[in-house]
C-alpha positions as CSV (number, residue, x, y, z in Angstrom):
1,X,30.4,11.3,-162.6
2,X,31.4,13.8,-160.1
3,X,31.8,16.8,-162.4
4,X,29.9,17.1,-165.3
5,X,31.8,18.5,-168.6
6,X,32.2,22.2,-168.9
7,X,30.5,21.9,-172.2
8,X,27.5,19.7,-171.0
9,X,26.8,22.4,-168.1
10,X,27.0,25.2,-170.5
11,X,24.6,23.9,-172.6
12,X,22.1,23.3,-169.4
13,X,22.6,26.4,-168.4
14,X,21.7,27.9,-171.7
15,X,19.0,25.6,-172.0
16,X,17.0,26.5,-168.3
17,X,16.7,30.2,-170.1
18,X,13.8,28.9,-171.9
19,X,9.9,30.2,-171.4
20,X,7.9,27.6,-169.4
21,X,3.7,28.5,-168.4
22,X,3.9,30.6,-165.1
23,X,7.8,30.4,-165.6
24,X,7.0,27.0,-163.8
25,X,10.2,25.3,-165.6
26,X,8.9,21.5,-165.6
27,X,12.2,20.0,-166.5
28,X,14.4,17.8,-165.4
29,X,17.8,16.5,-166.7
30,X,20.0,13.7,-166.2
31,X,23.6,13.1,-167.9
32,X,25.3,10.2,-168.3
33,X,28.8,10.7,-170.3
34,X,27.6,12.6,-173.4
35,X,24.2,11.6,-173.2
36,X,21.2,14.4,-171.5
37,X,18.3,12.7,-170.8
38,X,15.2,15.1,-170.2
39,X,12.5,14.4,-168.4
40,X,9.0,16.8,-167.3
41,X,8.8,17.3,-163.7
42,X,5.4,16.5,-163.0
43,X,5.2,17.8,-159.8
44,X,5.6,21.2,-161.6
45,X,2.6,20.9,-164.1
46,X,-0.7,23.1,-163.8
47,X,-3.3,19.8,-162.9
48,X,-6.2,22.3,-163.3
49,X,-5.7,24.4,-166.6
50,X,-2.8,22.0,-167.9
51,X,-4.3,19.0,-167.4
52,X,-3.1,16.6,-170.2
53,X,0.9,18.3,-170.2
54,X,0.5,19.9,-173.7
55,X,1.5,23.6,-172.2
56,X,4.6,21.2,-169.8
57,X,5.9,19.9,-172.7
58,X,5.3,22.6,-175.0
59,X,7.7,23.7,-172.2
60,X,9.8,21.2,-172.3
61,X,10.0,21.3,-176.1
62,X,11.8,25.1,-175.5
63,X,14.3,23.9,-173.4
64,X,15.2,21.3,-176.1
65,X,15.7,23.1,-178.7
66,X,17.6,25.9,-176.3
67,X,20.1,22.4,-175.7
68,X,20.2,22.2,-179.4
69,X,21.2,25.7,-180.1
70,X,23.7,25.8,-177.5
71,X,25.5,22.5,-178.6
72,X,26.1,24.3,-181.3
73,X,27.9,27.3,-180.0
74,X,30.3,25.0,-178.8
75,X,30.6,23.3,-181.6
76,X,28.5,19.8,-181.0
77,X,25.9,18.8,-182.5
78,X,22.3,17.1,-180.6
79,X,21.6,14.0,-181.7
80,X,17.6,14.1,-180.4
81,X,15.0,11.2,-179.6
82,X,11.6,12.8,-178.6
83,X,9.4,10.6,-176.8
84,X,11.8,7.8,-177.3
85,X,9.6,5.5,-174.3
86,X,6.0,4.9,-175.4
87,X,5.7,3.8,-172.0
88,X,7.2,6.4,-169.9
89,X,5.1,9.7,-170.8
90,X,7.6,12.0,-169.2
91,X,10.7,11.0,-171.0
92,X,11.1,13.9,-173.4
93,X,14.2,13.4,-175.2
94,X,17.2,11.6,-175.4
95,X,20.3,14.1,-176.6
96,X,23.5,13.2,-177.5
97,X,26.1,15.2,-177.8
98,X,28.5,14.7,-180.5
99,X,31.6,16.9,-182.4
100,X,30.2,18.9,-185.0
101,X,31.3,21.4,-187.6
102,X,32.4,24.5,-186.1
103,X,28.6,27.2,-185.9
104,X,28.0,29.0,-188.3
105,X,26.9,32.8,-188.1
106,X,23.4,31.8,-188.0
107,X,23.6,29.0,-185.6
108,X,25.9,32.0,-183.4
109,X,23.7,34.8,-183.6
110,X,20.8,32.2,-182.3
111,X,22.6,31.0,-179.6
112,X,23.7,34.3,-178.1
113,X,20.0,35.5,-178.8
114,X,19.3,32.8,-176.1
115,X,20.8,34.7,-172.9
116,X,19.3,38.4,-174.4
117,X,15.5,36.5,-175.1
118,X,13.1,37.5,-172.3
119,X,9.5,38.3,-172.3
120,X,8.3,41.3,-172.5
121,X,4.7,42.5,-170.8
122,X,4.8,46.4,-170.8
123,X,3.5,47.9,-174.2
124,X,5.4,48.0,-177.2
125,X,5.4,50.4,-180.4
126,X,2.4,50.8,-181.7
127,X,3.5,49.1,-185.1
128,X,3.4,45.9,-186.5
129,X,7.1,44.2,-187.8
130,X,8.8,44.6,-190.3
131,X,8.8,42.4,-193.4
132,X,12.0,40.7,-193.2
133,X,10.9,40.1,-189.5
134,X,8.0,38.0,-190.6
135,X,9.6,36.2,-193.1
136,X,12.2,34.9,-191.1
137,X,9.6,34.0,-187.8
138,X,7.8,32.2,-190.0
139,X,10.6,30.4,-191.7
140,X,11.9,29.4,-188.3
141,X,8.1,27.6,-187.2
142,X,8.3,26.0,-190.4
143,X,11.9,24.7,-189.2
144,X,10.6,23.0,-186.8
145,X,7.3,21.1,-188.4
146,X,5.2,23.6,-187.4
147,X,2.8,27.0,-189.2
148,X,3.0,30.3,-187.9
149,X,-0.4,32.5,-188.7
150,X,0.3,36.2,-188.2
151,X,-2.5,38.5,-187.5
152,X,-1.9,41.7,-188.8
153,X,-3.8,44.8,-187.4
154,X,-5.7,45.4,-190.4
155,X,-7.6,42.3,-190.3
156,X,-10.9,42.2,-189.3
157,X,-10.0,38.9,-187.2
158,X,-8.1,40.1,-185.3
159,X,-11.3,41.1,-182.7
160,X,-12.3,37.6,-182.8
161,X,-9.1,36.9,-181.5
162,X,-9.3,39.3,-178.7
163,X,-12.8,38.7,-177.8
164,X,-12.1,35.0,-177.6
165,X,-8.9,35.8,-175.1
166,X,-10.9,38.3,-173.0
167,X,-13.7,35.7,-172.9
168,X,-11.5,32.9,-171.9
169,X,-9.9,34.9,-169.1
170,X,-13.4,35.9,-167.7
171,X,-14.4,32.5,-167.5
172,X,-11.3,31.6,-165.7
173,X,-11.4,34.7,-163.5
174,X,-14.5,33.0,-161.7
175,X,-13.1,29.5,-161.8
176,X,-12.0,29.3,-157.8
177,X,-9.4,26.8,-159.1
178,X,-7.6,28.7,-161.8
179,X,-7.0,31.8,-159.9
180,X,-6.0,29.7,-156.8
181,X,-3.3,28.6,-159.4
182,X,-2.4,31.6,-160.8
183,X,-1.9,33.5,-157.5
184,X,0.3,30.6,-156.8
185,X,2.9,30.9,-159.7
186,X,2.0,35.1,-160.2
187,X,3.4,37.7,-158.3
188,X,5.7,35.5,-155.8
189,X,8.2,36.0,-153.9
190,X,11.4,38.1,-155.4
191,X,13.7,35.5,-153.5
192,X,11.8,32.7,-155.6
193,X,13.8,30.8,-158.7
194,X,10.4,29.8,-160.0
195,X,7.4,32.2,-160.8
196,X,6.5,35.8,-162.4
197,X,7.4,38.3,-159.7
198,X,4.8,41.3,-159.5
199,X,7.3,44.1,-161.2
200,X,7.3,41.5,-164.3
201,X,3.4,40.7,-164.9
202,X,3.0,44.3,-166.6
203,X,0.8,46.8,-165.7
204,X,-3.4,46.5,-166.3
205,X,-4.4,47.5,-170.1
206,X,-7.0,50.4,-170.2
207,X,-8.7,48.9,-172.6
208,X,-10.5,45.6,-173.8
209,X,-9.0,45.2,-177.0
210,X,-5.3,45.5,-175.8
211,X,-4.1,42.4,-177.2
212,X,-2.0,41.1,-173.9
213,X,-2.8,39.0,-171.2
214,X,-4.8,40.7,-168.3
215,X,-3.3,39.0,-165.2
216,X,-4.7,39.5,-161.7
217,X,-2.5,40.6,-159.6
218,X,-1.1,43.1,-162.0
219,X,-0.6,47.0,-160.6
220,X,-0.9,49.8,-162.4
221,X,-2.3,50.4,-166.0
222,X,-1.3,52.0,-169.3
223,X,-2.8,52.2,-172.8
224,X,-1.1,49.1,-174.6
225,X,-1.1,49.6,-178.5
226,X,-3.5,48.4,-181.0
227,X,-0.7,47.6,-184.1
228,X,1.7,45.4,-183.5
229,X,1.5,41.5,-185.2
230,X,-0.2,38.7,-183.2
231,X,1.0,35.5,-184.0
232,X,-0.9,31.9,-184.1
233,X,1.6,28.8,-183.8
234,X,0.0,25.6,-184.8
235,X,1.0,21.9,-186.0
236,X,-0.8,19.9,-188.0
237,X,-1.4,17.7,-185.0
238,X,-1.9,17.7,-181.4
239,X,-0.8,15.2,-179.5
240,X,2.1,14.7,-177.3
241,X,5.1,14.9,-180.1
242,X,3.2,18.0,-181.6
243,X,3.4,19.6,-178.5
244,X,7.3,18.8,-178.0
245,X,7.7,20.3,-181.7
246,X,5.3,23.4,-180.8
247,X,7.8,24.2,-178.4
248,X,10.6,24.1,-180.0
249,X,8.9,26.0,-183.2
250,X,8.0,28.3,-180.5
251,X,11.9,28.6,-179.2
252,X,13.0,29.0,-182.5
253,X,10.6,32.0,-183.5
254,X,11.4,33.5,-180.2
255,X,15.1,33.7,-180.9
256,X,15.0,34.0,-184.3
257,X,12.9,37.3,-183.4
258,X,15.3,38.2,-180.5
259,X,18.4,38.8,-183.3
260,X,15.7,41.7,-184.9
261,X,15.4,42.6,-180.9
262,X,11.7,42.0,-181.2
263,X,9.8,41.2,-178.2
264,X,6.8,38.7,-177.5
265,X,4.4,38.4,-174.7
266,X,2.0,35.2,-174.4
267,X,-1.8,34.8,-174.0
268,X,-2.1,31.0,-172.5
269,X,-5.8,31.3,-171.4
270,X,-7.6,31.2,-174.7
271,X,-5.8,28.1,-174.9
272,X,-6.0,26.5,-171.9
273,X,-10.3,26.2,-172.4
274,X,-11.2,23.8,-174.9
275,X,-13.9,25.7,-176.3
276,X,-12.0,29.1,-176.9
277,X,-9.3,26.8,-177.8
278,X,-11.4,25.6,-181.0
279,X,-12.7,29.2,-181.2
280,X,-9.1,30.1,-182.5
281,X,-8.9,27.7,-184.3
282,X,-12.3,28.3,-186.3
283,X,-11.9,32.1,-186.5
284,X,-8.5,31.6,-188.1
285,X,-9.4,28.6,-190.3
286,X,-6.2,26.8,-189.2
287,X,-5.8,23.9,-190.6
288,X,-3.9,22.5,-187.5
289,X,-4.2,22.9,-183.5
290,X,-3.5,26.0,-182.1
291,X,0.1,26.2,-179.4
292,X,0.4,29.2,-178.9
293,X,-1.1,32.7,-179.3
294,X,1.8,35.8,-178.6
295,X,2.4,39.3,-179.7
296,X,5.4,40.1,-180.8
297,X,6.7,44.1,-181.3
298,X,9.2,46.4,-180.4
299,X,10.0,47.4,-177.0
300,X,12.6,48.3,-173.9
301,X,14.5,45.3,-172.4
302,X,12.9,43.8,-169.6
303,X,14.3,42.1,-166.8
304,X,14.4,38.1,-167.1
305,X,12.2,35.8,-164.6
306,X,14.4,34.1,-162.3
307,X,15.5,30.9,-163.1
308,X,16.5,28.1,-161.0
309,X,19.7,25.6,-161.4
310,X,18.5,22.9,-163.6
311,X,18.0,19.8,-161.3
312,X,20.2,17.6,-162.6
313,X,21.6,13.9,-162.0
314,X,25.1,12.2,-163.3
315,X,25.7,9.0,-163.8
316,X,29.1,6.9,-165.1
Protein backbone atom coordinates (compact mmCIF):
# COMPACT_ATOMS: atom_id res chain seq x y z
CA UNK A 1 0.00 0.00 0.00
CA UNK A 2 0.94 3.50 -0.65
CA UNK A 3 0.32 5.02 2.77
CA UNK A 4 0.59 3.01 5.67
CA UNK A 5 -2.22 3.65 8.49
CA UNK A 6 -1.77 6.53 10.81
CA UNK A 7 -1.95 4.10 13.64
CA UNK A 8 0.53 1.40 12.17
CA UNK A 9 3.17 4.41 11.70
CA UNK A 10 2.60 5.65 15.11
CA UNK A 11 3.29 2.59 16.66
CA UNK A 12 6.74 2.33 14.43
CA UNK A 13 7.67 5.30 15.42
CA UNK A 14 7.21 4.62 19.08
CA UNK A 15 8.69 1.37 18.65
CA UNK A 16 12.37 2.68 16.79
CA UNK A 17 12.72 4.60 20.50
CA UNK A 18 13.93 1.46 21.82
CA UNK A 19 17.77 0.76 23.17
CA UNK A 20 19.76 -1.35 20.62
CA UNK A 21 24.00 -2.25 21.52
CA UNK A 22 25.94 0.84 20.13
CA UNK A 23 22.38 2.40 19.43
CA UNK A 24 23.07 0.11 16.24
CA UNK A 25 19.00 -0.33 15.83
CA UNK A 26 19.20 -3.86 13.87
CA UNK A 27 15.55 -3.80 12.81
CA UNK A 28 13.66 -3.96 10.09
CA UNK A 29 9.90 -3.87 9.47
CA UNK A 30 7.53 -4.68 6.84
CA UNK A 31 3.54 -4.17 6.93
CA UNK A 32 1.14 -5.73 5.03
CA UNK A 33 -2.57 -4.53 6.01
CA UNK A 34 -2.57 -4.92 9.78
CA UNK A 35 0.09 -7.23 9.86
CA UNK A 36 4.17 -5.84 11.08
CA UNK A 37 6.54 -8.25 10.26
CA UNK A 38 9.98 -7.64 11.96
CA UNK A 39 12.95 -8.72 10.93
CA UNK A 40 16.99 -8.12 12.33
CA UNK A 41 19.01 -6.35 9.97
CA UNK A 42 22.03 -8.32 9.83
CA UNK A 43 24.07 -6.02 8.22
CA UNK A 44 23.80 -4.00 11.55
CA UNK A 45 25.00 -6.76 13.99
CA UNK A 46 28.47 -6.56 15.86
CA UNK A 47 30.23 -9.94 13.97
CA UNK A 48 33.09 -9.55 16.46
CA UNK A 49 31.65 -9.21 20.07
CA UNK A 50 27.98 -10.17 18.92
CA UNK A 51 28.63 -12.97 17.12
CA UNK A 52 25.71 -15.41 17.51
CA UNK A 53 22.78 -12.16 17.56
CA UNK A 54 21.88 -12.60 21.28
CA UNK A 55 22.69 -8.73 22.08
CA UNK A 56 20.68 -7.98 18.04
CA UNK A 57 17.86 -9.64 19.10
CA UNK A 58 17.89 -8.81 22.62
CA UNK A 59 17.50 -5.63 20.52
CA UNK A 60 15.11 -6.57 18.62
CA UNK A 61 13.10 -7.98 21.52
CA UNK A 62 12.89 -3.97 22.82
CA UNK A 63 11.46 -2.75 19.91
CA UNK A 64 8.79 -5.47 20.18
CA UNK A 65 7.59 -4.98 23.06
CA UNK A 66 7.89 -0.92 22.44
CA UNK A 67 5.19 -2.11 19.29
CA UNK A 68 3.24 -3.79 21.98
CA UNK A 69 3.01 -0.88 24.29
CA UNK A 70 2.17 1.46 21.76
CA UNK A 71 -0.75 -0.59 20.12
CA UNK A 72 -2.03 -0.17 23.07
CA UNK A 73 -2.21 3.61 23.49
CA UNK A 74 -4.22 3.47 20.55
CA UNK A 75 -6.28 1.16 21.64
CA UNK A 76 -5.11 -2.29 19.56
CA UNK A 77 -3.94 -4.97 20.83
CA UNK A 78 -0.46 -7.15 19.28
CA UNK A 79 -1.22 -10.32 18.54
CA UNK A 80 2.78 -11.63 18.51
CA UNK A 81 4.64 -14.79 16.95
CA UNK A 82 8.37 -14.74 17.94
CA UNK A 83 10.47 -16.68 15.84
CA UNK A 84 7.50 -17.98 13.95
CA UNK A 85 10.18 -19.47 10.92
CA UNK A 86 12.49 -22.13 12.31
CA UNK A 87 14.15 -21.64 9.09
CA UNK A 88 14.57 -18.07 8.70
CA UNK A 89 16.75 -16.98 11.84
CA UNK A 90 16.05 -13.36 11.34
CA UNK A 91 12.33 -13.33 11.37
CA UNK A 92 11.62 -11.93 14.76
CA UNK A 93 8.05 -11.58 15.06
CA UNK A 94 4.93 -11.59 13.38
CA UNK A 95 2.39 -8.74 14.97
CA UNK A 96 -0.94 -8.28 14.33
CA UNK A 97 -2.77 -5.59 15.01
CA UNK A 98 -6.17 -5.92 16.23
CA UNK A 99 -9.11 -3.61 18.16
CA UNK A 100 -8.71 -3.84 21.66
CA UNK A 101 -10.19 -2.52 24.87
CA UNK A 102 -9.66 1.01 25.30
CA UNK A 103 -5.66 1.34 27.66
CA UNK A 104 -5.88 1.34 30.77
CA UNK A 105 -3.82 3.81 33.13
CA UNK A 106 -1.08 1.36 33.36
CA UNK A 107 -0.82 0.40 29.89
CA UNK A 108 -0.92 4.71 29.37
CA UNK A 109 1.57 5.73 31.71
CA UNK A 110 3.96 2.92 29.90
CA UNK A 111 3.41 3.99 26.67
CA UNK A 112 4.12 7.76 27.21
CA UNK A 113 7.19 6.49 29.37
CA UNK A 114 8.31 5.25 25.93
CA UNK A 115 9.11 8.86 24.25
CA UNK A 116 10.66 10.29 27.94
CA UNK A 117 12.96 6.68 28.29
CA UNK A 118 16.55 7.51 27.43
CA UNK A 119 19.80 6.38 28.82
CA UNK A 120 21.52 7.98 31.07
CA UNK A 121 25.62 7.94 31.32
CA UNK A 122 26.51 10.90 33.65
CA UNK A 123 26.44 9.96 37.50
CA UNK A 124 23.37 9.67 39.36
CA UNK A 125 22.51 10.10 43.20
CA UNK A 126 24.52 8.44 45.20
CA UNK A 127 21.44 6.24 46.46
CA UNK A 128 20.02 3.15 45.73
CA UNK A 129 15.88 3.06 44.75
CA UNK A 130 13.35 3.06 46.46
CA UNK A 131 11.31 0.10 47.56
CA UNK A 132 8.24 0.46 45.54
CA UNK A 133 10.80 1.01 42.66
CA UNK A 134 12.20 -2.41 43.00
CA UNK A 135 9.12 -4.08 43.36
CA UNK A 136 7.59 -2.97 40.40
CA UNK A 137 11.13 -3.50 38.02
CA UNK A 138 11.16 -6.67 39.15
CA UNK A 139 7.46 -7.48 38.68
CA UNK A 140 7.72 -6.13 35.13
CA UNK A 141 11.01 -8.85 34.18
CA UNK A 142 8.82 -11.39 35.66
CA UNK A 143 6.09 -10.08 33.08
CA UNK A 144 7.91 -10.97 30.52
CA UNK A 145 9.35 -14.69 31.53
CA UNK A 146 12.29 -13.37 32.76
CA UNK A 147 14.24 -12.78 36.73
CA UNK A 148 15.65 -9.63 37.63
CA UNK A 149 18.66 -9.92 40.42
CA UNK A 150 19.29 -6.49 42.06
CA UNK A 151 22.56 -5.85 43.61
CA UNK A 152 22.27 -3.64 46.36
CA UNK A 153 25.34 -1.60 47.58
CA UNK A 154 25.63 -3.38 50.68
CA UNK A 155 26.46 -6.58 49.31
CA UNK A 156 29.67 -7.87 49.29
CA UNK A 157 29.08 -9.03 45.54
CA UNK A 158 28.71 -6.36 44.24
CA UNK A 159 32.91 -6.08 43.75
CA UNK A 160 32.81 -9.21 41.98
CA UNK A 161 30.59 -7.65 39.76
CA UNK A 162 32.70 -4.72 39.07
CA UNK A 163 35.90 -6.44 38.93
CA UNK A 164 34.49 -8.93 36.42
CA UNK A 165 33.22 -5.71 34.14
CA UNK A 166 36.54 -3.86 34.52
CA UNK A 167 38.26 -7.12 33.66
CA UNK A 168 36.10 -7.77 30.64
CA UNK A 169 36.69 -4.34 29.30
CA UNK A 170 40.59 -4.59 29.72
CA UNK A 171 40.59 -7.60 27.83
CA UNK A 172 38.64 -6.03 25.09
CA UNK A 173 40.54 -2.78 25.27
CA UNK A 174 43.58 -4.77 23.71
CA UNK A 175 41.45 -6.80 21.37
CA UNK A 176 42.39 -4.73 17.87
CA UNK A 177 39.00 -5.89 16.75
CA UNK A 178 36.63 -4.78 19.48
CA UNK A 179 37.85 -1.34 19.70
CA UNK A 180 38.01 -1.13 15.82
CA UNK A 181 34.18 -1.69 16.50
CA UNK A 182 33.53 0.37 19.11
CA UNK A 183 35.22 3.50 17.51
CA UNK A 184 32.95 2.65 14.72
CA UNK A 185 29.42 2.93 16.50
CA UNK A 186 31.02 5.43 19.56
CA UNK A 187 31.50 8.90 19.33
CA UNK A 188 30.17 9.44 15.43
CA UNK A 189 29.16 11.87 13.65
CA UNK A 190 26.31 14.31 15.25
CA UNK A 191 24.66 14.31 11.74
CA UNK A 192 24.46 10.41 12.09
CA UNK A 193 20.83 8.53 12.79
CA UNK A 194 22.77 5.54 14.11
CA UNK A 195 25.50 5.56 16.91
CA UNK A 196 26.43 7.27 20.46
CA UNK A 197 27.63 10.68 19.67
CA UNK A 198 30.64 11.84 21.98
CA UNK A 199 28.49 14.43 24.33
CA UNK A 200 26.32 11.19 25.13
CA UNK A 201 29.05 8.39 26.13
CA UNK A 202 29.54 10.22 29.59
CA UNK A 203 32.51 11.50 31.00
CA UNK A 204 35.58 8.90 32.33
CA UNK A 205 34.91 7.63 36.11
CA UNK A 206 37.74 8.52 38.61
CA UNK A 207 37.64 5.50 39.91
CA UNK A 208 37.67 1.60 39.40
CA UNK A 209 34.79 0.67 41.16
CA UNK A 210 32.39 3.22 39.50
CA UNK A 211 29.84 0.80 38.45
CA UNK A 212 29.39 2.18 34.60
CA UNK A 213 30.79 1.36 31.52
CA UNK A 214 34.31 2.94 30.77
CA UNK A 215 34.12 3.67 27.04
CA UNK A 216 37.12 4.91 24.99
CA UNK A 217 36.61 7.72 23.50
CA UNK A 218 34.91 9.28 26.48
CA UNK A 219 36.12 13.10 27.58
CA UNK A 220 36.24 14.32 30.69
CA UNK A 221 35.85 12.61 34.18
CA UNK A 222 33.89 12.83 37.32
CA UNK A 223 33.46 10.80 40.57
CA UNK A 224 30.38 8.43 39.66
CA UNK A 225 28.60 7.18 42.93
CA UNK A 226 29.07 4.05 44.76
CA UNK A 227 25.12 3.49 45.92
CA UNK A 228 22.78 3.20 43.50
CA UNK A 229 21.07 -0.57 42.61
CA UNK A 230 22.76 -2.68 39.82
CA UNK A 231 20.54 -4.96 38.23
CA UNK A 232 21.17 -8.60 36.64
CA UNK A 233 18.40 -9.69 33.95
CA UNK A 234 18.36 -13.27 33.28
CA UNK A 235 16.08 -16.17 31.69
CA UNK A 236 16.07 -19.39 32.50
CA UNK A 237 17.45 -20.11 29.04
CA UNK A 238 19.58 -18.81 26.52
CA UNK A 239 18.93 -19.33 23.25
CA UNK A 240 17.41 -17.39 20.49
CA UNK A 241 13.61 -16.97 22.03
CA UNK A 242 15.32 -16.19 25.46
CA UNK A 243 17.01 -13.52 24.04
CA UNK A 244 13.78 -11.98 22.18
CA UNK A 245 12.11 -12.28 25.75
CA UNK A 246 15.37 -10.64 27.54
CA UNK A 247 14.62 -7.82 25.52
CA UNK A 248 11.42 -7.22 26.03
CA UNK A 249 11.83 -7.96 29.97
CA UNK A 250 14.53 -5.51 29.51
CA UNK A 251 11.99 -2.80 27.71
CA UNK A 252 9.53 -3.38 30.22
CA UNK A 253 11.88 -2.73 33.31
CA UNK A 254 13.14 0.25 31.55
CA UNK A 255 9.73 1.90 31.20
CA UNK A 256 8.32 0.62 33.99
CA UNK A 257 11.31 2.50 35.83
CA UNK A 258 10.99 5.56 33.55
CA UNK A 259 7.22 6.37 35.18
CA UNK A 260 9.41 6.52 38.85
CA UNK A 261 11.86 8.84 36.40
CA UNK A 262 14.64 6.42 37.23
CA UNK A 263 17.46 6.20 34.94
CA UNK A 264 19.68 3.18 33.67
CA UNK A 265 22.92 2.92 32.02
CA UNK A 266 24.26 -0.53 30.50
CA UNK A 267 27.53 -2.52 30.87
CA UNK A 268 27.52 -4.97 27.60
CA UNK A 269 31.18 -6.00 27.84
CA UNK A 270 31.04 -8.38 30.79
CA UNK A 271 28.64 -9.94 28.65
CA UNK A 272 29.88 -9.95 25.44
CA UNK A 273 33.17 -12.50 26.74
CA UNK A 274 32.07 -15.87 27.47
CA UNK A 275 34.19 -16.31 30.41
CA UNK A 276 33.16 -13.08 32.41
CA UNK A 277 29.85 -13.82 31.01
CA UNK A 278 29.79 -17.16 33.27
CA UNK A 279 31.71 -15.18 35.84
CA UNK A 280 28.27 -13.23 36.48
CA UNK A 281 26.68 -15.82 36.38
CA UNK A 282 28.65 -17.84 39.15
CA UNK A 283 29.27 -14.84 41.49
CA UNK A 284 25.48 -14.22 41.50
CA UNK A 285 24.43 -17.94 41.63
CA UNK A 286 21.75 -17.26 38.95
CA UNK A 287 20.00 -19.90 38.20
CA UNK A 288 19.53 -18.71 34.43
CA UNK A 289 21.84 -16.83 31.75
CA UNK A 290 22.75 -13.53 32.29
CA UNK A 291 21.12 -10.50 29.40
CA UNK A 292 21.84 -7.80 30.84
CA UNK A 293 23.82 -6.05 33.53
CA UNK A 294 22.49 -2.01 34.09
CA UNK A 295 22.46 0.50 36.91
CA UNK A 296 19.58 2.11 37.43
CA UNK A 297 19.32 5.61 39.81
CA UNK A 298 18.28 8.96 39.83
CA UNK A 299 19.47 11.59 37.64
CA UNK A 300 19.00 14.82 35.16
CA UNK A 301 17.40 14.07 31.75
CA UNK A 302 19.68 13.36 29.05
CA UNK A 303 19.47 13.96 25.61
CA UNK A 304 18.20 10.81 23.46
CA UNK A 305 20.60 9.09 20.69
CA UNK A 306 19.43 9.81 17.33
CA UNK A 307 17.32 7.56 15.88
CA UNK A 308 16.71 6.81 12.25
CA UNK A 309 13.21 6.31 10.37
CA UNK A 310 12.45 2.66 10.73
CA UNK A 311 13.18 1.11 7.22
CA UNK A 312 10.18 -0.06 6.36
CA UNK A 313 8.28 -1.96 3.38
CA UNK A 314 4.31 -2.19 2.47
CA UNK A 315 2.70 -4.49 0.75
CA UNK A 316 -1.27 -4.99 -0.34
Amino acid sequence: MDVVDSRVERILRAAESAPSVYNTQPWQVDVTGSTVTLRADAARQLRHSDPHGREMLISCGAFLFNARTAARRDSLTAVVKVLPDPDDELLVAEIELEPGPVPNTDELELSVAIARRTTSRVPFDDQPLFTDVLMSIQQAAQDEGAELRLIQPSEPVRADVIGLVRRAEAIAGEDPAARAEEAAWTATDPGRADGIPQDLLGPGASDDQAPVRQFHASTGEAQFEHRTTLAVLSTAGDSARDWVAAGQALQHVLLVATTYFVHASFATTVLENPTTRHGLRRVLSLDGAPQMLMRLGYSSMQKHTPRRSVPLTTSP
